[in-house]
PLY file of the C-alpha trace (Angstrom):
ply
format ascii 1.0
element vertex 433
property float x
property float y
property float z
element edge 432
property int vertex1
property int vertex2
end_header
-115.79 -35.48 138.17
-115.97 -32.26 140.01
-113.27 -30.20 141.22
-115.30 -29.32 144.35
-115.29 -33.09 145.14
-111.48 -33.06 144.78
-111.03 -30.46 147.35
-113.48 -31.82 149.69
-111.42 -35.28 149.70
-107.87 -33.65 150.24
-109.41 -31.04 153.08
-110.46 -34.48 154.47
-106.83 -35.72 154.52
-107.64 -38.63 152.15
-105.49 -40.17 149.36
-106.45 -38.90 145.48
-106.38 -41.00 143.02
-104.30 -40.30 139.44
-107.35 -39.37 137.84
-108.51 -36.54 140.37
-104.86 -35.13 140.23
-104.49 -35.23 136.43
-108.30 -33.58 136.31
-106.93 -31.13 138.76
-103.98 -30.26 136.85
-105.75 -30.41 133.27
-108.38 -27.86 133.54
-106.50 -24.94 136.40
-103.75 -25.29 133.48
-106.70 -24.98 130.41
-108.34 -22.33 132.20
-111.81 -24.97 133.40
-110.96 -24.56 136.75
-111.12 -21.07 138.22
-108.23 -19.45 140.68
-110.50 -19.84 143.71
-111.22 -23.25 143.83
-107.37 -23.97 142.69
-106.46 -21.35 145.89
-108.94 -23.76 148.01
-107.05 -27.07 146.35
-103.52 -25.17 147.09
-104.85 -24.24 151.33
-105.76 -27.93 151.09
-102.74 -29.42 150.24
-100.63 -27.14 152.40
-102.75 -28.21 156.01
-103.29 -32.19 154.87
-100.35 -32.52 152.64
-99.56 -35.18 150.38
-98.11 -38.49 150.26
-95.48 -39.75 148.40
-97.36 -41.02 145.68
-99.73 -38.51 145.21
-96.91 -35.97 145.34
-95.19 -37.90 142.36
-98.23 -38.24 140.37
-98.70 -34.40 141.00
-95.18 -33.78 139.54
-96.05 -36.11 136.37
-98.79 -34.59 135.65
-96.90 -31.04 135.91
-94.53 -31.65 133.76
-96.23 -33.20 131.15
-98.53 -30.40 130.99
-96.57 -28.74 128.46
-93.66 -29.67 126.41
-90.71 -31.55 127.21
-87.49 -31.47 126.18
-85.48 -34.48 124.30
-81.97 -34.64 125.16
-81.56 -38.12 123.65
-79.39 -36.70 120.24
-76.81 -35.44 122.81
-74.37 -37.91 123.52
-73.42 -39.83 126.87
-75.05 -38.92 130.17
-76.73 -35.85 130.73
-76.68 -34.05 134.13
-78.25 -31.13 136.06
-78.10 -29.10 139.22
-80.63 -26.74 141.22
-80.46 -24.57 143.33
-83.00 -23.77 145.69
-81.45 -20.07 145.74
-79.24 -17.98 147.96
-76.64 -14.91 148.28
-73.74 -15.13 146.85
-74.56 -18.27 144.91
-72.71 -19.23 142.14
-72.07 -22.77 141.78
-73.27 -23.31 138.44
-70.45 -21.35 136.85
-67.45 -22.73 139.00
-69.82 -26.46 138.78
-70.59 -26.37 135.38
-67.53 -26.30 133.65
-65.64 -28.51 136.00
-68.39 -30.98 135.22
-68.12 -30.99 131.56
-64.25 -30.57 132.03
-64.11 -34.32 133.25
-65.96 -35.40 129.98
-69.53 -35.11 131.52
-72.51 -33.18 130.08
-74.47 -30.30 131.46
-77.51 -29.09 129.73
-78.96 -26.31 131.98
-82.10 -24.16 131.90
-82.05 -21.78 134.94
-83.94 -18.98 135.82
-83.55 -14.77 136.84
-82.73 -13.34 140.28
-85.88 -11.83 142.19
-85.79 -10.15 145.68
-81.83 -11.45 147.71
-81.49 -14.22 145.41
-79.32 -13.85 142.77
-80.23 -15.49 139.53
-77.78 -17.16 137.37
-79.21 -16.29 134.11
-78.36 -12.84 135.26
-74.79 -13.58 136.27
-73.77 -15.04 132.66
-75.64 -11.82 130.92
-73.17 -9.32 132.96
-70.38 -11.23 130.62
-70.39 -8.78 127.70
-72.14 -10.48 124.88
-73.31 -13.59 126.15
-76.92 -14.73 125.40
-78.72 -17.00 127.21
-81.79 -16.72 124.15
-80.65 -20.04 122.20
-83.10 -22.40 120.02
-83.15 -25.59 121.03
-81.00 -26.90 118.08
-78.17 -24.86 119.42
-78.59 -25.45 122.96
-78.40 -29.35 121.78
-75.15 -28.92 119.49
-73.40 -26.21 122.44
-73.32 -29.43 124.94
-72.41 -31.70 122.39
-69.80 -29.81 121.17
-68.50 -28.25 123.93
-69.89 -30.35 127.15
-72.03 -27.72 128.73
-74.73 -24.42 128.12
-77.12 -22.53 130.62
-79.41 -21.24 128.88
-82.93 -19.56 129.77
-86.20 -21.94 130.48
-88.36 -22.47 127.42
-91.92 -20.78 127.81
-93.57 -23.82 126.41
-92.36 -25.92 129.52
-94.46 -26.98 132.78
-97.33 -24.57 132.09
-99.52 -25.39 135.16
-96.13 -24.47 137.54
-96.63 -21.32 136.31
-100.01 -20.90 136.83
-99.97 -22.82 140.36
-96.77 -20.71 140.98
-98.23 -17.43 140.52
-101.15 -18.09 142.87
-99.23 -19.67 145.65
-97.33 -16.76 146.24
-100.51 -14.54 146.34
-102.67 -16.89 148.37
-99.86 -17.48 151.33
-99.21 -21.45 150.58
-96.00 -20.91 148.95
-94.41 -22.85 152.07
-96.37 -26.04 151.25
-93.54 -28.69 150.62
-95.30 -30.88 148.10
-95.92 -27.69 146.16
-92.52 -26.62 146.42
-91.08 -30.14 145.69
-94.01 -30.78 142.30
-92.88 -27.36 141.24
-89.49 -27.30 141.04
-88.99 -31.08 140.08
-91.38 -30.66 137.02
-89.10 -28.20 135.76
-86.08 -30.07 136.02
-87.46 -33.62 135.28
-88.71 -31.83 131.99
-85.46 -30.31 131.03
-84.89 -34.08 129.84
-81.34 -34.84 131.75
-80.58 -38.27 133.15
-79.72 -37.00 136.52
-80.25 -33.82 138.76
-78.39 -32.54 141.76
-80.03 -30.82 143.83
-78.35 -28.06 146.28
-81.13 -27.41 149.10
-80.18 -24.42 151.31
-81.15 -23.72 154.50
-80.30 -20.22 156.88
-81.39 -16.44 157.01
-80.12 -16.40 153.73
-82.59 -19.24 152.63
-85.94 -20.30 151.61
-85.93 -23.00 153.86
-85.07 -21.52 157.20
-84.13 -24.49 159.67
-82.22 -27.72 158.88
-85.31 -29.81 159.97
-87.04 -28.22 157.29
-84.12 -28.44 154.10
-84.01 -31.91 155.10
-87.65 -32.82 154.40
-87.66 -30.73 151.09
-84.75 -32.75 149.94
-85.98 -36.38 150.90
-89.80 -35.32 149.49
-87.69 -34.01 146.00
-85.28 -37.12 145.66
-88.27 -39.41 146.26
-89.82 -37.97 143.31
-86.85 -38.57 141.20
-86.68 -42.16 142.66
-90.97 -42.33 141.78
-90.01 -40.57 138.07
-86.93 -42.92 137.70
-84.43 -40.76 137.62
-81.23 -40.42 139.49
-81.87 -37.59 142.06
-79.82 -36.43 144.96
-79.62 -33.75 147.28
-77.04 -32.19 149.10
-77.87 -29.87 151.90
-76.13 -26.50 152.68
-75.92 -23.75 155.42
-77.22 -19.88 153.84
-76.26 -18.79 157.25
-73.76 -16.24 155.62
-73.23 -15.66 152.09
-71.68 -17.98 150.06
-67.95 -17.11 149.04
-67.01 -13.46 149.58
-68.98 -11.90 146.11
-72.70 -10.87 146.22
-73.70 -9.16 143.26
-73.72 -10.31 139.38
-70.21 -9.18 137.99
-68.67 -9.49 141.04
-69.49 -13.32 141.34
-68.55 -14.17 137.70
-65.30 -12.92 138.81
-64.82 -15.14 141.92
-66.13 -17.96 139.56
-63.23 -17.19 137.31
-60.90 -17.14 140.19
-62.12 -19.82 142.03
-61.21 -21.68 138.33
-58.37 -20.27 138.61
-57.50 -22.33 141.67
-57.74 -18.75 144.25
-61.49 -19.40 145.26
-63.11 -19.01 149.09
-62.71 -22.02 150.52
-66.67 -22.20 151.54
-67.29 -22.30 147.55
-64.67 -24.86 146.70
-65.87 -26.94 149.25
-69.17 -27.12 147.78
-67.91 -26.95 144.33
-65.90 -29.92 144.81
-68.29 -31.94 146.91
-71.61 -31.47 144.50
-68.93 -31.77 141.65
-67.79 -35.48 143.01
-71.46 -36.32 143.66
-71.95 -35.53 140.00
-69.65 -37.16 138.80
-70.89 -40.69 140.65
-74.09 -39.81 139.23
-72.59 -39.74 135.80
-70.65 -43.39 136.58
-67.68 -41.22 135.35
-65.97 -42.47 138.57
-66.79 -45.63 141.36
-66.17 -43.49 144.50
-66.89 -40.04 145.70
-62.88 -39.95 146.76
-62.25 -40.70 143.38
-64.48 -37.54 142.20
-62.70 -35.41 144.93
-59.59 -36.03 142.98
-60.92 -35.15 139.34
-62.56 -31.86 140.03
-59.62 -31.04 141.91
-57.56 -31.67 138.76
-59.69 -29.66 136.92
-59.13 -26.51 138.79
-55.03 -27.22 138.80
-55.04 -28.11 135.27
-57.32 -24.85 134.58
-59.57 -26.63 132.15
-62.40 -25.82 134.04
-61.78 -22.33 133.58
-61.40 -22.76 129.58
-64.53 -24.45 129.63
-66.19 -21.38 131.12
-64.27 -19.63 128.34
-65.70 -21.72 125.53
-69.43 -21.95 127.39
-69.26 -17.68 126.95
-67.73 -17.97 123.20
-70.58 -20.39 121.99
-73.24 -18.11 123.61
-71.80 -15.26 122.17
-69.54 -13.28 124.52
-66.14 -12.05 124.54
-64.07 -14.59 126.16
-61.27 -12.28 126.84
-63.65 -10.73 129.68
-62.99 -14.93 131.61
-59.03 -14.50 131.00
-58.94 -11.00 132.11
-61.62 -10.10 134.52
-59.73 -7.02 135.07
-62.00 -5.54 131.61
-64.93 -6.07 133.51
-66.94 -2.54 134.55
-67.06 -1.60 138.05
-69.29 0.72 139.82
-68.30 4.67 140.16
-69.16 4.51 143.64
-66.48 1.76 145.54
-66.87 2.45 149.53
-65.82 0.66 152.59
-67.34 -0.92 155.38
-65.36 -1.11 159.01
-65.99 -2.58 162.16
-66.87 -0.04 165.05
-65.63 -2.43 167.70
-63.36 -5.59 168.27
-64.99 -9.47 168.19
-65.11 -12.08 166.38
-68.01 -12.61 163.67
-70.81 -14.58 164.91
-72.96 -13.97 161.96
-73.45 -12.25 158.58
-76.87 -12.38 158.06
-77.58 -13.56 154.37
-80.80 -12.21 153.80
-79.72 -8.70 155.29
-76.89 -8.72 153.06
-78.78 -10.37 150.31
-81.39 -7.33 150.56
-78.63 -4.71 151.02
-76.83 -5.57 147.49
-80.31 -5.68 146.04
-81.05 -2.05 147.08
-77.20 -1.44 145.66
-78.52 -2.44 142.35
-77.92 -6.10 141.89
-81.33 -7.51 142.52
-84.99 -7.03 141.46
-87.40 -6.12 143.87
-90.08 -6.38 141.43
-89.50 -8.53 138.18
-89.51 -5.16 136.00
-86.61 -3.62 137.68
-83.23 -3.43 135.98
-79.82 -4.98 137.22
-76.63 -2.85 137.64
-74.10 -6.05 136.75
-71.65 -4.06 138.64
-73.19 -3.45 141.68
-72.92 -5.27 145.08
-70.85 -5.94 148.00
-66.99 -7.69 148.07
-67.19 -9.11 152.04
-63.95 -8.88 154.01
-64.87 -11.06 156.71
-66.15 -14.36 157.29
-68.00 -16.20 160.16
-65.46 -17.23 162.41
-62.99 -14.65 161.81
-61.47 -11.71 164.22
-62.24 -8.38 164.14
-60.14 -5.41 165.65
-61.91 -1.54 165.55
-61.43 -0.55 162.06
-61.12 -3.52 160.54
-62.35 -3.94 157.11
-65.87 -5.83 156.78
-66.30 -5.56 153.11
-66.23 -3.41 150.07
-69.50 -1.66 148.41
-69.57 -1.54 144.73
-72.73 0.72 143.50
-73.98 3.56 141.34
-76.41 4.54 142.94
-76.43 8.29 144.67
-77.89 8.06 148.18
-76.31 4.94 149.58
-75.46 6.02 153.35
-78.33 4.09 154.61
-77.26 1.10 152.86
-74.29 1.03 154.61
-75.33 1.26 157.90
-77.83 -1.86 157.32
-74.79 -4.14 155.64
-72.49 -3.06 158.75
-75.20 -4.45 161.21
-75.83 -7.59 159.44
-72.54 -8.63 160.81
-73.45 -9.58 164.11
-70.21 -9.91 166.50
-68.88 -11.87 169.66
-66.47 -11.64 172.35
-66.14 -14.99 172.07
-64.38 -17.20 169.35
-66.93 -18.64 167.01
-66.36 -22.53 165.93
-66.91 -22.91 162.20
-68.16 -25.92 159.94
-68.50 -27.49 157.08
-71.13 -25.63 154.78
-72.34 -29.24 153.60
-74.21 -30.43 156.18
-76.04 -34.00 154.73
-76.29 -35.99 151.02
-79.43 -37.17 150.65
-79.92 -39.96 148.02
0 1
1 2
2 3
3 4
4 5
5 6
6 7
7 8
8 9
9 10
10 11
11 12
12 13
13 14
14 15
15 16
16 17
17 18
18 19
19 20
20 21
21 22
22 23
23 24
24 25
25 26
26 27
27 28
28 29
29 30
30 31
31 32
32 33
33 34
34 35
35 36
36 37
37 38
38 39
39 40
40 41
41 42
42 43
43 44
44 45
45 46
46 47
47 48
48 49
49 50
50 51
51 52
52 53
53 54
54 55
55 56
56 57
57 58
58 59
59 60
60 61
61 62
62 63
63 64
64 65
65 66
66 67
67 68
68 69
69 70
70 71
71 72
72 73
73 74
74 75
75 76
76 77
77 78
78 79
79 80
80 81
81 82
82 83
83 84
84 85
85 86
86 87
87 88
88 89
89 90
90 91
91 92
92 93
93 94
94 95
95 96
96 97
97 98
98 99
99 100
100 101
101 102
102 103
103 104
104 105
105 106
106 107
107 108
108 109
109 110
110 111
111 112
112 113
113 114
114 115
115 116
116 117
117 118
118 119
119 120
120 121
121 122
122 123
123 124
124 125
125 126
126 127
127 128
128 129
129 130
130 131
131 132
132 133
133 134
134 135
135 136
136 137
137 138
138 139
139 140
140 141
141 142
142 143
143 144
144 145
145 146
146 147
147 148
148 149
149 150
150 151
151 152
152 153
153 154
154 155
155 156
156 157
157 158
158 159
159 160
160 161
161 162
162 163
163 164
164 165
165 166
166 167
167 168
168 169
169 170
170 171
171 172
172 173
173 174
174 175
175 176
176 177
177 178
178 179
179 180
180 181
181 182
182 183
183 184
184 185
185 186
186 187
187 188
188 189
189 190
190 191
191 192
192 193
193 194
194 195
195 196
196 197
197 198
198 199
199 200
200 201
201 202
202 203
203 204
204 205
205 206
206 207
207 208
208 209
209 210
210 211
211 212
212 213
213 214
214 215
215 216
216 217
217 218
218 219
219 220
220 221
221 222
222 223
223 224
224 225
225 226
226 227
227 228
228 229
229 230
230 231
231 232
232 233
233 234
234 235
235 236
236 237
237 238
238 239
239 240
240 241
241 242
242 243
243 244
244 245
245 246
246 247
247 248
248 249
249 250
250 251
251 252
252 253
253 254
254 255
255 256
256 257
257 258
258 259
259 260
260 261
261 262
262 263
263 264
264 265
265 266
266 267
267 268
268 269
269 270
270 271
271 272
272 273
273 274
274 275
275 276
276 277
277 278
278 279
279 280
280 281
281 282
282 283
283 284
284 285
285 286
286 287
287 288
288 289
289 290
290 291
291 292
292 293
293 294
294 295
295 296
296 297
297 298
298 299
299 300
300 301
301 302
302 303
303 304
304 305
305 306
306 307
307 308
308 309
309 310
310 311
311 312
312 313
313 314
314 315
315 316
316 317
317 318
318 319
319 320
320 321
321 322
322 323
323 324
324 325
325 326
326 327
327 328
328 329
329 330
330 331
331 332
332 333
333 334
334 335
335 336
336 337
337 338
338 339
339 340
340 341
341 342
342 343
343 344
344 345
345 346
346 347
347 348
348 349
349 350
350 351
351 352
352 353
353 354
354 355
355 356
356 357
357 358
358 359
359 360
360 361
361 362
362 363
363 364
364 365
365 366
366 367
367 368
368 369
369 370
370 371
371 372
372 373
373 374
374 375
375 376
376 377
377 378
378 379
379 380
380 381
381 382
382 383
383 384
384 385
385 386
386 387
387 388
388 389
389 390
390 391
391 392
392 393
393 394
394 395
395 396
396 397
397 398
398 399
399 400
400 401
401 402
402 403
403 404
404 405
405 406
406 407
407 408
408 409
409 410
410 411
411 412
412 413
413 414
414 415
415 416
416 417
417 418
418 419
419 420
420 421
421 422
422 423
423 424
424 425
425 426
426 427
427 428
428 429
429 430
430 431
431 432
């Protein structure tokens, strides 16, 4: 078999075979196959695509390309989430602990902010203390124990996504969806939980820019699940604007808390509750989604969602007093507002402006060496839909930065205003299962 052969037959548009994929997979991952025939495989793939089976076989192959994890010692039914990133975005630690609050289990491996996105594993290290470095045997007893742990991916797992990954994004075919789907399905179908929810954004803020296109991500990743027998659904959200009013790592942990604490935005309880229910049916833990609704909603009341955060932070090493009182948390010497020059109503907040901004603040990487300022970022004021008079407050700027003058000019024109009132929906707009 030669790989030359391979490429020939997908620039053709024609169906490979198991074999071909696994060969394919094999030697780019081993080092047999150089970059630029895997670049001409990869430019293939992104004008012919791939069809449903091939794209399952391609995540198979993926994951089992380097270790995977066993989850079996961990009693009951194991669930996940992913996120295919945003601003503002954090789900997992409002999600999480609600989840394992109603008796379900959540053993997570996510990943580090890069560019607007905001990474989780960043968010849970601006708790001082907390380590998201634990050995498997931990990880394993943490969930059992205590129902949930986010912890950092293993090296070991999906090698060839990390090759594959690497040259996409240098050889412009990152926007291929069957490499998209392969890649980030591998990861989670070798994490070893029983079911995965997947949170597909769309908007400025977004990978995915358009609906049209979320949409066909989602369907191409929960037919994987259905070809890899596993339960797999997607819900699909608007990145329009920012999600809740936090953007920046210490500043989101403590909207988490509060939105535990039963005083969240109502964009992120929305979704919190929603993907929480949808979890939760996953998990059989309830027979309706209404029934779900009703749980997680319990869960913030009762605040045992919040002492689950609480205990996820002790067992990984933090101080839980910082979840309790998020008052002890640092802030930035530099705390400046934003104000509306003229009256409207907001039309917009552009995510990935915003996203950007707080990145420049400090909270972000541009470049995966860079350091994070957990302080840093931006506290909006506003929300889409809302009215503005001249003077108004848009948000707050939290950074330590010295020179930041320009920064604020650039957050106070990503809020784009109308004379007009704006009508406002729902920021789940499908479920795909």
């Amino acid at each position: 078999m030669r790989m030359v052969d391979i490429i020939i037959k997908k620039r053709e548009g024609k169906e490979l075979t198991r074999d071909e994929i696994h060969f394919f997979v094999k030697g780019y991952t081993e080092g047999s196959i150089p970059d630029y025939q895997a670049s001409a495989f990869t430019m293939a793939v992104l004008f012919k695509g791939m069809n449903k089976k091939e794209i399952g076989i391609l995540t198979d192959e993926m994951l089992h390309s380097g270790e995977t994890i066993d989850l079996s010692s961990i009693a009951g039914v194991k669930v996940d989430k992913h996120s295919t990133g945003g601003v503002g975005d954090k789900t997992s630690l409002v999600l999480g602990p609600l989840v394992a609050a109603c008796g379900v289990k959540l053993a997570k491996m996510s990943g580090r902010g890069l560019g607007h996105t905001g990474g989780t594993l960043d968010k849970i290290e601006s708790i001082p203390g907390t380590s998201i470095a634990i050995e498997r045997d931990r990880f394993i007893k943490q969930v059992n124990d205590i129902g949930i742990a986010i912890i950092g991916q293993t090296g070991e797992l999906v090698p060839a996504d990390k090759k594959l990954y690497a040259l996409r994004d240098v050889t412009g075919t990152v926007e291929s969806i069957p490499l998209i789907a392969s890649s980030i399905m591998s990861k989670k179908l070798a994490s070893g939980s029983d079911t995965i929810l997947l949170d597909v954004k769309f908007g400025s803020g977004a990978f995915m820019k358009t609906l049209d296109n979320a949409r066909v991500l989602a369907r191409t990743m929960v037919d994987i699940g259905d070809e890899l027998h596993r339960d797999t659904r997607a819900i699909l959200t608007d990145m329009n604007e920012p999600l809740g009013l936090a953007i920046g790592n210490n500043l989101e942990v403590k909207e988490a808390i509060a939105t535990l604490n039963g005083q969240g935005p109502a964009d992120l309880v929305e979704l919190c509750t929603k993907a929480g229910a949808t979890m939760l049916l996953q998990a059989k833990r309830v027979s309706t989604f209404e029934e779900g609704v009703k749980l997680i909603t319990e869960k913030i009341e009762s605040k045992e969602g919040l002492d689950k955060l609480a205990a996820m932070v002790e067992a990984q090493g933090g101080n839980k007093e910082y979840i309790y009182h998020p008052e002890l948390f640092p802030v930035s010497k530099n705390i400046v507002e934003v104000r509306s020059s003229r009256d409207g109503f907001v039309s917009e907040i552009n995510a990935l402006e915003i996203g950007e901004a707080a990145m420049k603040l400090g909270a972000g990487r541009a470049t995966k060496e860079d350091v994070i300022d957990p302080t840093a970022g931006i506290i909006l004021a506003k929300k889409v839909g809302d009215k503005v008079a001249k003077g108004d407050l848009l948000c707050t700027v939290y950074t330590n930065v010295e020179k930041f003058e320009d920064i604020l000019k650039e957050i106070e024109e990503s809020f784009k205003l109308s004379e007009k009132e704006v009508t406002t929906h729902s920021i789940i707009y499908e479920i795909v299962q």
